[in-house]
C-alpha angles and dihedrals in degrees: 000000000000100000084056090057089039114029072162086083097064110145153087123286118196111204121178117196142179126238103208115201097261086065090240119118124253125172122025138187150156112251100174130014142173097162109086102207121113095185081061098048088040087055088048107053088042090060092048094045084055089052117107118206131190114266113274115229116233107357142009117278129226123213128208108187136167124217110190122201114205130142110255127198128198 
């Protein structure tokens, strides 16, 4: 919805973020970023802070994951 109001926030957003073992996760931050919206990058990490993983077994896991923004037609 936003990048319909803003194609101005094109762009690629690189969050990392630990799964703790209790599959909850725990620290997040931008690694990597084009798009120049904070509201954007504050929705986002709050999505991902709600998500619930398996339990990892042995030790907590880091993500590294890109979301990209672009205008599609189809």
């Amino acid at each position: 919805t936003a990048l319909m109001n803003d194609p101005s926030i094109l762009g690629r957003i690189v969050f990392e973020w630990k799964i703790l073992m209790s599959g909850r996760v725990g620290e997040i931050r931008i690694v990597a970023s084009s798009v120049s919206s904070h509201d954007l990058h504050a929705c986002i990490k709050s999505a991902i802070k709600a998500w619930q993983f398996p339990k990892p077994v042995g030790s907590e896991v880091v993500v590294s994951y890109p979301f990209v923004f672009d205008l599609v037609s189809f």
